[in-house]
C-alpha positions in Angstrom: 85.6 122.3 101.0 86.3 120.3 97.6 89.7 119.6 95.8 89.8 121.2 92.0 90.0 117.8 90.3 89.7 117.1 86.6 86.6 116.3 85.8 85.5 112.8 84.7 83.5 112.1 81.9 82.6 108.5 82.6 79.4 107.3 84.8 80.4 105.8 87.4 80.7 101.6 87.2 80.2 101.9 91.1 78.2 105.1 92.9 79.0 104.7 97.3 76.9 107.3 99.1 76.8 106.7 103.1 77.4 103.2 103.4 76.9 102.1 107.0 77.4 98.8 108.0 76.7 97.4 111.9 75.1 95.2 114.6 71.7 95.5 114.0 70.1 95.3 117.5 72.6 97.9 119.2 73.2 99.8 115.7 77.0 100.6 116.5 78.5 101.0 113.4 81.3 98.7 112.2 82.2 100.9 108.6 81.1 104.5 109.2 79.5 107.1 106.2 82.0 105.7 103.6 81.1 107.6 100.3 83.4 106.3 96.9 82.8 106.0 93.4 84.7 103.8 91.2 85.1 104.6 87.5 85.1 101.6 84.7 88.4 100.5 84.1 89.9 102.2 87.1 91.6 100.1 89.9 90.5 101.4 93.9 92.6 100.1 96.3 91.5 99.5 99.5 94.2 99.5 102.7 94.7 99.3 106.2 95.2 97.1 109.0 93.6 94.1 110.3 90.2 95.0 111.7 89.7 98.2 110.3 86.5 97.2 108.1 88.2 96.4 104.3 86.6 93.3 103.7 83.2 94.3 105.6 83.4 97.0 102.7 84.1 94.9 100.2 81.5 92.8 101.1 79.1 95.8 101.4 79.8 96.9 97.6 77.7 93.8 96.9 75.1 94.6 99.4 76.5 92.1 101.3 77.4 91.5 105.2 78.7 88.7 107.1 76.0 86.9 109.9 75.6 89.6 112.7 75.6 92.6 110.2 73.5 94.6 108.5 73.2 97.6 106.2 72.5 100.3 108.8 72.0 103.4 106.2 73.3 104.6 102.2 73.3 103.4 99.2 75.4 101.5 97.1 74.2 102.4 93.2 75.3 100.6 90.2 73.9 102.3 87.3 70.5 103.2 87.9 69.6 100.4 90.5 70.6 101.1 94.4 71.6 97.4 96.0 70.3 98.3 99.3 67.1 97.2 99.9 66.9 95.1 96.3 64.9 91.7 96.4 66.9 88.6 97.3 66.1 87.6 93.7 66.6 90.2 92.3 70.2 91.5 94.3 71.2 87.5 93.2 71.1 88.6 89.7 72.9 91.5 90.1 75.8 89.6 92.4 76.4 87.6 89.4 75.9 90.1 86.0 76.7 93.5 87.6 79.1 92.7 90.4 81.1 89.8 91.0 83.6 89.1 94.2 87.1 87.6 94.5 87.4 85.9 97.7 91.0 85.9 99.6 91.3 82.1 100.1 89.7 80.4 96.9 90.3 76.9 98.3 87.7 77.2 100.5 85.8 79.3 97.5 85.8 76.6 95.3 83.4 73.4 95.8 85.6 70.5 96.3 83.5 68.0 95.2 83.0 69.4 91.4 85.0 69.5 88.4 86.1 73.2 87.5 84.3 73.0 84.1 80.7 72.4 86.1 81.6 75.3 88.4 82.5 77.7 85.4 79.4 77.0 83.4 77.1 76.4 86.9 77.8 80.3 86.7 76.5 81.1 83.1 73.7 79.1 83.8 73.1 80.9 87.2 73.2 84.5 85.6 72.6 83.8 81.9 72.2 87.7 81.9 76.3 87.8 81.4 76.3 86.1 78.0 75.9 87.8 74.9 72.9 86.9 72.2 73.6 83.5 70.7 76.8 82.4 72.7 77.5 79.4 73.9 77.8 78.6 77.0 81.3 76.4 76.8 82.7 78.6 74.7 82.7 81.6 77.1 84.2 79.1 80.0 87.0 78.3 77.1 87.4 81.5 76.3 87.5 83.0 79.5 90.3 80.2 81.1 92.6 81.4 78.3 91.7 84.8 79.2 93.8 83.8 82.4 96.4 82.1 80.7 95.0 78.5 82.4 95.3 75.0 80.1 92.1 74.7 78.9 91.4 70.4 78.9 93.1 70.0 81.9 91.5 72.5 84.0 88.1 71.9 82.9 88.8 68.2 84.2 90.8 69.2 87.7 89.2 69.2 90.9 90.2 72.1 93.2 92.4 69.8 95.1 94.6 69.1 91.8 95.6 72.9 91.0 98.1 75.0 92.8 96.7 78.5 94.9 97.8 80.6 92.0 95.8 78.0 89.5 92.8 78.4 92.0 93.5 82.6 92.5 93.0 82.4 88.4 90.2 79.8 88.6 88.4 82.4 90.7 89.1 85.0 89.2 88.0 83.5 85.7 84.8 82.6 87.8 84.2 86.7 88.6 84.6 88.3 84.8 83.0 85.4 83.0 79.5 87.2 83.2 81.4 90.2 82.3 80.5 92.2 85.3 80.6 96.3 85.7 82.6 95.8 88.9 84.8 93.0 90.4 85.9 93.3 94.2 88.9 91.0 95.1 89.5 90.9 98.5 93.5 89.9 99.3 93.5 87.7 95.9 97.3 88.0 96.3 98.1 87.3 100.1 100.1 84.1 100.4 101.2 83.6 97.4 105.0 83.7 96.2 105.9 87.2 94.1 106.3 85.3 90.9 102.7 83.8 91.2 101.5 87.6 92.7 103.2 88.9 89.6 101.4 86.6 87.6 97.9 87.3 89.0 98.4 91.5 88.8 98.9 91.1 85.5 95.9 88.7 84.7 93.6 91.5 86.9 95.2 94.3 85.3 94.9 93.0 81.4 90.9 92.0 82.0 90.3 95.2 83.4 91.8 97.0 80.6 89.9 94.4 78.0 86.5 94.5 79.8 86.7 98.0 80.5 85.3 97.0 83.9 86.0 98.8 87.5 88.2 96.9 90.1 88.0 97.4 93.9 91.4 95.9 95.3 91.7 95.1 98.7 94.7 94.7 100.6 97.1 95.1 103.5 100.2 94.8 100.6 101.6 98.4 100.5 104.1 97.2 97.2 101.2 95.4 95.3 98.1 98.0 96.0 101.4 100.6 94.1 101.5 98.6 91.7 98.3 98.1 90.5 96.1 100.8 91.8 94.8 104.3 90.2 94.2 105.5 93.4 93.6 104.6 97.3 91.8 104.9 99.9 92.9 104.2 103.7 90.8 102.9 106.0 91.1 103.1 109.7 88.2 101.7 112.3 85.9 101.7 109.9 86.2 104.9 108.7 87.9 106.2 105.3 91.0 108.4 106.8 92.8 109.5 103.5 92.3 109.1 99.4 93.4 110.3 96.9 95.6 109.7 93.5 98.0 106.1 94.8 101.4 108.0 93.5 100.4 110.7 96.3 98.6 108.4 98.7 101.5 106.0 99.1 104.5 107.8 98.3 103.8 111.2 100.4 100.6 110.8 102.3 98.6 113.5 104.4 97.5 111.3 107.1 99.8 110.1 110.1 98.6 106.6 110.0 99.2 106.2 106.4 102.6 107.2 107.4 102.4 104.8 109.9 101.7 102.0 107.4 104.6 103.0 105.4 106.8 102.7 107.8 106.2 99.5 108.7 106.7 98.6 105.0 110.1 96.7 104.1 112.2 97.8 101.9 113.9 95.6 99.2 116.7 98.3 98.4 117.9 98.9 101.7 118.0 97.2 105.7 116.0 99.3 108.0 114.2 98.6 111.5 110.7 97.7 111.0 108.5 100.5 112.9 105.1 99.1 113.6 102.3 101.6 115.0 102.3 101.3 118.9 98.8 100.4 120.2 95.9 98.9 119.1 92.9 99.8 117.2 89.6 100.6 118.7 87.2 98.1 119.0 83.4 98.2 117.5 81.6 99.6 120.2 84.7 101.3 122.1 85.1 104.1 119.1 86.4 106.9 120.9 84.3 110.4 120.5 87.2 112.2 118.7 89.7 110.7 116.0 89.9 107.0 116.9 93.8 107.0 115.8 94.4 110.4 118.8 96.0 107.4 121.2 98.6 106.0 118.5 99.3 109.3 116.9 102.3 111.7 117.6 100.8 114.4 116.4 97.7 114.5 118.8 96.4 117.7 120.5 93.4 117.7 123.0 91.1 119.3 119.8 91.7 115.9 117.8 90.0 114.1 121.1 86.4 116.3 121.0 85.2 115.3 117.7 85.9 113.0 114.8 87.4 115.1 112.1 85.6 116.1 109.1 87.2 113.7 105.4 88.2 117.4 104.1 88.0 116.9 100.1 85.4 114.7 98.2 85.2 111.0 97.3 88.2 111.6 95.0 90.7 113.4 97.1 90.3 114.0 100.8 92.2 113.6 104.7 90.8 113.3 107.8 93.1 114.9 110.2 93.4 118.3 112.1 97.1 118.0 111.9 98.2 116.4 108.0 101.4 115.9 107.1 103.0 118.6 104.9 102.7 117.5 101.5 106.4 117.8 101.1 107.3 114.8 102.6 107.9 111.4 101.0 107.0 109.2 103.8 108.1 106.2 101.6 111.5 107.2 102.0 111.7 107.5 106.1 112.9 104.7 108.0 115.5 103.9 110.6 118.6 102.5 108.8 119.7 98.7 110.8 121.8 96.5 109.5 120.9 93.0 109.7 121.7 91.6 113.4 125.7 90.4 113.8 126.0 86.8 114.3 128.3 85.6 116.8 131.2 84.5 116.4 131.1 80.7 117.1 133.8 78.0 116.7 131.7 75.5 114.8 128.0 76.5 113.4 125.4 75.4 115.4 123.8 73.5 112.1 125.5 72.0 109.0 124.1 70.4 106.5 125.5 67.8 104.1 124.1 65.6 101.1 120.2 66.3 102.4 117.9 64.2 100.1 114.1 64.3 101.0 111.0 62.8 99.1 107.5 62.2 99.3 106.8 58.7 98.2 109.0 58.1 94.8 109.1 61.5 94.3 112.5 63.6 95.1 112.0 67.1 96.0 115.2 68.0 97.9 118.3 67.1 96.0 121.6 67.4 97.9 121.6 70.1 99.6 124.6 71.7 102.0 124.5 75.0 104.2 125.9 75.7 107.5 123.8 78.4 110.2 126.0 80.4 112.6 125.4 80.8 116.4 123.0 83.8 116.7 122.7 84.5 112.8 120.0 84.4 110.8 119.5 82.3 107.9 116.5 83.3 105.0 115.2 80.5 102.5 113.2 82.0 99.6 112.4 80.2 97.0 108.8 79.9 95.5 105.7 77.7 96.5 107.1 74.2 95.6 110.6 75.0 96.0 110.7 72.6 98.8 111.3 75.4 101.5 109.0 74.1 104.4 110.1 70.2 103.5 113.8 71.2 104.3 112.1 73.0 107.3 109.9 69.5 108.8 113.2 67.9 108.1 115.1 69.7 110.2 112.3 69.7 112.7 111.6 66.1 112.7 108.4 66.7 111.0 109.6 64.6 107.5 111.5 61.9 108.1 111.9 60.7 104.4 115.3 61.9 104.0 119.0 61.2 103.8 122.4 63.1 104.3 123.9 64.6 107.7 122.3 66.6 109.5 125.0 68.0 112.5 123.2 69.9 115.1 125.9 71.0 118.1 128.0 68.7 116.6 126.4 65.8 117.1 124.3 64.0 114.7 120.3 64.7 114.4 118.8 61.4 113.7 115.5 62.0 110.9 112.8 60.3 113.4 112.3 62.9 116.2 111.9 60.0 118.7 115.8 58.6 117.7 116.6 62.3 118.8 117.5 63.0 122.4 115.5 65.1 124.6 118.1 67.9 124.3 118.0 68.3 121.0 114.2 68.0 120.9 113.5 70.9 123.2 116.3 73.2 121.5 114.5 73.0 118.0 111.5 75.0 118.2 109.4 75.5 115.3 106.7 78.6 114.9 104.3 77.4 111.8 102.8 79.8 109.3 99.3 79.4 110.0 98.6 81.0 113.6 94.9 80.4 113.5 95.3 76.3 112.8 98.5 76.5 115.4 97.2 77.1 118.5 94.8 74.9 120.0 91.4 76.5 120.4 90.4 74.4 123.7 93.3 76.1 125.7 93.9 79.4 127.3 97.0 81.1 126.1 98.8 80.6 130.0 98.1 76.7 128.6 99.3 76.6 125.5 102.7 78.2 126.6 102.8 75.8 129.8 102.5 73.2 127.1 106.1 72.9 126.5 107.1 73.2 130.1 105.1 69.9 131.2 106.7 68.0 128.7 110.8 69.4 128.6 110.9 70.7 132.1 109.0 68.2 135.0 111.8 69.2 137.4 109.6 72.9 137.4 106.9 73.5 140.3 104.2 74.7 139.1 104.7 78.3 140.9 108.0 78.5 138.5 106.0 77.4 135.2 103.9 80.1 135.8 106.3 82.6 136.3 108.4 81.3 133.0 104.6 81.7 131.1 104.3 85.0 132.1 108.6 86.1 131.1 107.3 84.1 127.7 104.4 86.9 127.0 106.7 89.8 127.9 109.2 88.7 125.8 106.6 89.0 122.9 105.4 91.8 123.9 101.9 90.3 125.5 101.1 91.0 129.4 100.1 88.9 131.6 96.3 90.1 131.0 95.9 87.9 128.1 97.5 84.8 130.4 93.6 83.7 130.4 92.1 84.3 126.9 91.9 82.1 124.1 93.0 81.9 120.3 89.5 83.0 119.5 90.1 86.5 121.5 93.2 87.2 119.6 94.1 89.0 116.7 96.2 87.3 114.3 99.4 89.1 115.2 98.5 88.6 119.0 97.8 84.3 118.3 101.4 84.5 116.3 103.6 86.4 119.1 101.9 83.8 121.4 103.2 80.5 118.6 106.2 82.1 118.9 106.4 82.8 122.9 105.5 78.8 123.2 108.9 78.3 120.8 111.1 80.4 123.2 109.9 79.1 126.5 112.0 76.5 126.1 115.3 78.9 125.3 116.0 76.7 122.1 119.4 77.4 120.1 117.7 77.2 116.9 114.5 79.2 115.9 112.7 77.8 112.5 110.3 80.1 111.5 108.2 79.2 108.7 106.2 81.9 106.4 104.9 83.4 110.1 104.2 87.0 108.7 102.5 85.4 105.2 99.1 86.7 106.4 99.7 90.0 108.9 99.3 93.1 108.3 102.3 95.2 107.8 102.3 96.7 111.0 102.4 93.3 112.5 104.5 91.8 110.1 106.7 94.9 111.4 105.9 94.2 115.4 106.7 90.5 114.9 109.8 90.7 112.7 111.5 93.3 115.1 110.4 90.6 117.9 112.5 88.1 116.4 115.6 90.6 116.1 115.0 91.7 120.0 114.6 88.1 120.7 117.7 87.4 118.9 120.1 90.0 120.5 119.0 89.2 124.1 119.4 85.3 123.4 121.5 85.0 120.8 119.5 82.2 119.2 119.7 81.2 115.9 117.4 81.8 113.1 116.1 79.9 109.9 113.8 82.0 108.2 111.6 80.8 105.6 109.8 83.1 103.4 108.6 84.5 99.9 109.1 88.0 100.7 112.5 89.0 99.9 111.7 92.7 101.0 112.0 91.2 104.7 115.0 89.2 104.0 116.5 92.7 104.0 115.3 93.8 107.3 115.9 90.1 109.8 118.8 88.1 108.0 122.5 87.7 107.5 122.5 85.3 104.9 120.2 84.4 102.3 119.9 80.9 100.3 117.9 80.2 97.3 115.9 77.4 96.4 114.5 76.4 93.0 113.0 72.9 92.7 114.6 71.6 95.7 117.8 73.0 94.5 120.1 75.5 96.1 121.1 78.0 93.2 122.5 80.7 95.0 123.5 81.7 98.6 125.6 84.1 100.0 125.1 87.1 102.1 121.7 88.9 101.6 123.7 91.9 100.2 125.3 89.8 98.3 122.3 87.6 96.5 120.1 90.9 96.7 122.3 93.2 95.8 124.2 91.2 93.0 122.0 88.2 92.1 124.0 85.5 89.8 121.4 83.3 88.8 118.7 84.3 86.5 116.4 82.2 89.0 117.0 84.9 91.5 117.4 87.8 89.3 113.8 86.8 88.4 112.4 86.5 91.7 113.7 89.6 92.5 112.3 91.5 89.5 109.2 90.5 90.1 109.4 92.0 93.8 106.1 95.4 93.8 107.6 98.2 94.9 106.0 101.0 96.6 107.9 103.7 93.5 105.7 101.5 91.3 102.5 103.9 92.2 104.9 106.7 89.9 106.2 104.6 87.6 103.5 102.6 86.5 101.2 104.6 83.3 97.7 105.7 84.4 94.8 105.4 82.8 94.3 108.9 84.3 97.4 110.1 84.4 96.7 113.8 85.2 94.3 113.0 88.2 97.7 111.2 89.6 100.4 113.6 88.8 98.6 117.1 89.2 97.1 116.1 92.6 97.0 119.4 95.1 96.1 118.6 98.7 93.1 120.6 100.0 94.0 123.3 102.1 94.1 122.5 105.8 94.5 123.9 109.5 98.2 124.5 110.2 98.6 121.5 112.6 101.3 122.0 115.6 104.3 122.7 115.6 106.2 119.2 116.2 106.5 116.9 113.1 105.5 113.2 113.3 
C-alpha cells in the first residue's frame, strides 16, 4: 500500500534499493532491506540510537563497510552506475567525484603530519574528475575555503593541530564538496561541538547544498539539529528503517512508538521536564528477535507484533512499521513529565565558594577573577562555549590545574591548588566523571576493578568482602547489575562505560559531583537515562553538583543555577529561569538563539514545502485499545 505523494520531477542524486549489510561468513544482517532515495538539494536525516546501524548506512551509501562487513544484497545507484560490485578503481573514483563522506571526528580525519593546503589539493589531484575544463587546481581549494567562511592564508598553512574542531568540521567539510559531488553523507558532523559553532556549521551545510544543488544524507542522534536542517527523516531502529516521512511530521507527531520514544527523551529549552529514556536495550546483531525487534521496549505490544517483523507500510518517501502507530493526532514533541529542577538544601554555609580565581596556561590568562558559591545538594550548570575556559575552572577545582590563584573554600576550609597539599578528606569528597567515557576507563580492568579502584586507595580500613559488596551498591545505584561486575570497557556501550565513570565517582559518597560534558556524545535516550541518574543520585544523597555543558536544553532539565562563561569571564548567573528565561547579556541571549529546536522542522522553509505540510499517513490496522 503506497502513500498519495506529489510527485517528484528530479532523478534521484542517490537511488537505495535493498541495501543489506552483514557478517559475511554467518550472513546475519546488521542493516536489513533499507530502500531510500535522496533527491539533489534535499537534506535526509538519518536518526536513532546508538547501535541501530546509522553510520553502517552511511558508510554503505558509498559502498562502503567497516572490517568484518560486507554488502550482503541491493543496490546503491547513483545515476546510471550501481556501487555494489564496482571495481576498486573504479568505486575510488566515484568516492571522490560522485559521493563524498563527512566523518564525525575530523581530527582523526585529517592527516596530522600535512599542511591543510596539501590535503585540499591532494584531493583534486586524486579525482581530477571534480574540476571543471581549464580550472585550476588552487583556485578551487581558495575558492572552496571561502565557501566555508575559513581565512584563506592561514588555513592553507595550519596543521590540523593549529585549528579549533569547528575549523576542522569546516576543513572537512570543504574537503567533501570541493570535487562537487552529487551526494555528501556527514555522519554526526555536529556532535561535540558548542551550539554557536553547530549553528555555524548547519548553515555552511545548508548554503552549499542550496549552491551546489547537491543531495545531503545527515546523520545524527541530535533530535533539535536533524529539525533544523532536514527535508525529511528516516528512523532507524536495529538496523532496520521503522518510520519516514516529511521531518515536520516525523519529529513533531510521529507514527512509530520508538520515535516517540526518542522524543521524549529530548530536552526541552522552554520548559523543565523529567528526562524519559526508553527502558531496555536494543537487540544485538545475531539476537534479532522473529517479530518487531522494539515488541520488549514498547507499551503498545500485543502477542501479533512478536510473530513477524512488520511490513514498512508506505514507500521510500513515507512509511511506518508498526501494527499499532500512533494516531496521527498527537504531537509527541509536546509530551513530557513536567519536574522542576531538584531543591537544594538548605545549608548554613555553601559547600564551595569561590573568590578572585585566576588560572593560566603558561603566560597566557584564561580565567579572570571569577566568584560563585554552590549550595549543599544543588546543582550548579557552567555553559559557555569551547574556549570559554569551562573544563580549566573544572581541573582547578579538581586539582587537575594547578596554575591558579584566588580562594578556593571547600567545607569551609581552604582547598590548596596542588591536590597532594590537599587532605585526604577533601581528596576523596571531590569526584570528577570526565567527558570522554571511552578514554576514562581503563581498558585492562574489569568494571568490578575499576570501581574497586577508589576503595583501595580512600578506604584500606575495608575487607575485601565489604569492597565488593560497596562495588556491587555502586552498579545499582547506576542502574548496572551485578552481571556486568566482570566485563570490560570494550563490552560496554557508551552510556553503560559512562554510568560505570560515574558509579566509580560515587563509591566514595563525595559532597561534590563535577561532571564535565558527560552526555556530549550519547544518544538521547542515554543522555536521558544518565541525566535522570544524576537527579536520583542527587535526591537519595544530597550531593552537590557542578555541571559543565554546552547544551543549555539540559540546563533546564538537572540544575538550579546557571552561570555563564565567555572568555574566562562570568557574564551572567542567576537561576536557570532566570538566565534562560530572561537572558541580560547579549553573550547569552546569543547562545541561546542559536539553541535547534525540534518546532524548527515547521518553521524552517522547504525546498518541498508541500511534500512536508500535506503529508497523510497511510492507512493502518486500528492498533489496541491502550495509548502509549
Amino acid at each position: 500500500m503506497t502513500t498519495n505523494i506529489p510527485t517528484r520531477v528530479e532523478a534521484a542524486a542517490i537511488d537505495v534499493e535493498g541495501l543489506t549489510i552483514g557478517f559475511p561468513r554467518s550472513k546475519t544482517p546488521v542493516v536489513f532491506d533499507v530502500s531510500l532515495s535522496v533527491q539533489p538539494g534535499e537534506v535526509l536525516g538519518i536518526v536513532g540510537e546508538s547501535g541501530c546501524g546509522k553510520t553502517t548506512l552511511g558508510l554503505g551509501l558509498l559502498a562502503y563497510t567497516r572490517p568484518g562487513l560486507e554488502i550482503l544484497g541491493g543496490s546503491v545507484r547513483i545515476g546510471d552506475v550501481d556501487l555494489v560490485g564496482l571495481p576498486v578503481k573504479r568505486l575510488r573514483e566515484f568516492r571522490g567525484n560522485a559521493v563524498s563522506y563527512v566523518p564525525q571526528d575530523p581530527a582523526s580525519a585529517l592527516n596530522p603530519a600535512l599542511r591543510i593546503g596539501v590535503q585540499l589539493r591532494e584531493t583534486l589531484q586524486a579525482h581530477p574528475g571534480g574540476m571543471t575544463s581549464g580550472e585550476d587546481v588552487s583556485a578551487r581549494v581558495n575558492e572552496v575555503l571561502e565557501e566555508v567562511s575559513l581565512p584563506v592564508d592561514r588555513t592553507l598553512r595550519s596543521y590540523p593541530h593549529q585549528l579549533s574542531g569547528g575549523q576542522q568540521q569546516r576543513v572537512a567539510i570543504a574537503m567533501a564538496v570541493v570535487c562537487r559531488p552529487r551526494l555528501i553523507v556527514m555522519d554526526e558532523p555536529t556532535t561535540g561541538l558548542d551550539v554557536s559553532t553547530q549553528r555555524q556549521i548547519l548553515r555552511t551545510v545548508r548554503r552549499l547544498n542550496d549552491e551546489y544543488n547537491c543531495a545531503v544524507v545527515y546523520v545524527s542522534h541530535d533530535l533539535p539539529v536533524v529539525a533544523e536542517i532536514a527535508d525529511r527523516v528516516l528512523v532507524m531502529y536495529a538496523g532496520r528503517v521503522v518510520e519516514q516521512g516529511p521531518a515536520g511530521h516525523v519529529l513533531i507527531a510521529p507514527s512509530h512508538p520508538y520515535s516517540v520514544g526518542l522524543l521524549k527523551a529530548a530536552p526541552s529549552l522552554d520548559h523543565a521536564q523529567r528526562l524519559v529514556g526508553i527502558s531496555g536495550n536494543p537487540p544485538r546483531p545475531g539476537a534479532w528477535p522473529a517479530g518487531c525487534s522494539f515488541a520488549d521496549r514498547c507499551s503498545r505490544v500485543t502477542p501479533e507484533c512478536r510473530e513477524s517483523v512488520p511490513d514498512l507500510v508506505g514507500d521510500r518517501e513515507v512509511g511506518v512499521r508498526c501494527l499499532h502507530p500512533i494516531p496521527p493526532t498527537t504531537n509527541a514533541a509536546s509530551v513530557g513529565i513536567p519536574a522542576a529542577p531538584p531543591a537544594a538544601t538548605p545549608a548554613v554555609a555553601p559547600v564551595l565558594e569561590v573568590t578572585g580565581l585566576r588560572a593560566n596556561y603558561g603566560s597566557s590568562a584564561v580565567l579572570h577573577n571569577l566568584a560563585f558559591t554552590i549550595d549543599a545538594g544543588s546543582t550548579l550548570a557552567i555553559v559557555g562555549e569551547s574556549g570559554s575556559g569551562k573544563t580549566t575552572l573544572a581541573r582547578c577545582l579538581s586539582g587537575l590545574h594547578t596554575d591558579w590563584t584566588g580562594t578556593v573554600s571547600y567545607g569551609q576550609q581552604s582547598l590548596a591548588a596542588a591536590p597532594s597539599n590537599r587532605t585526604v578528606d577533601q581528596r576523596r569528597s571531590i569526584q570528577y566523571v570526565f567527558q570522554n567515557p571511552y578514554g576514562a576507563l581503563n581498558p585492562r580492568k574489569s568494571t568490578a576493578e575499576i570501581l574497586e579502584a577508589p576503595l583501595l586507595e580512600f578506604r584500606k580500613d575495608l575487607s575485601r568482602s565489604q569492597r565488593r559488596e560497596l562495588v556491587a551498591q555502586a552498579l545499582s545505584d547506576v542502574s548496572l547489575g551485578t552481571a556486568f561486575l566482570d566485563r570490560y570497557p570494550f563490552q560496554l556501550s557508551g552510556g553503560e562505560r559512562q554510568r560505570v565513570a560515574i558509579g566509580r565517582a560515587l563509591i566514595l559518597e563525595p559532597d561534590l559531583l563535577i561532571c564535565d560534558e558527560v552526555t556530549a556524545a550519547l544518544d538521547l535516550s542515554v543522555q536521558a537515562a544518565i541525566v535522570e541518574q544524576l537527579r536520583k543520585v542527587q535526591d537519595q544523597r544530597g550531593v552537590s553538583i557542578l555541571f559543565i555543558t554546552h547544551n543549555l536544553a539540559v540546563v533546564r532539565s538537572i540544575a538550579d543555577s546557571c552561570l555563564v562563561l565567555s572568555k574566562g569571564k562570568i557574564v551572567e548567573r542567576g537561576t536557570v529561569e532566570k538566565v534562560l528565561n530572561d537572558p541580560q547579556d547579549p553573550y547569552t541571549i546569543g547562545l541561546l538563539r542559536d539553541v535547534p529546536r525540534l518546532g524548527d522542522a515547521l518553521q524552517r522553509p522547504s525546498r518541498d514545502n508541500a511534500v512536508r505540510h500535506s503529508y497523510v499517513p497511510p492507512p493502518r490496522p486500528e492498533g489496541p485499545p491502550q495509548d502509549r
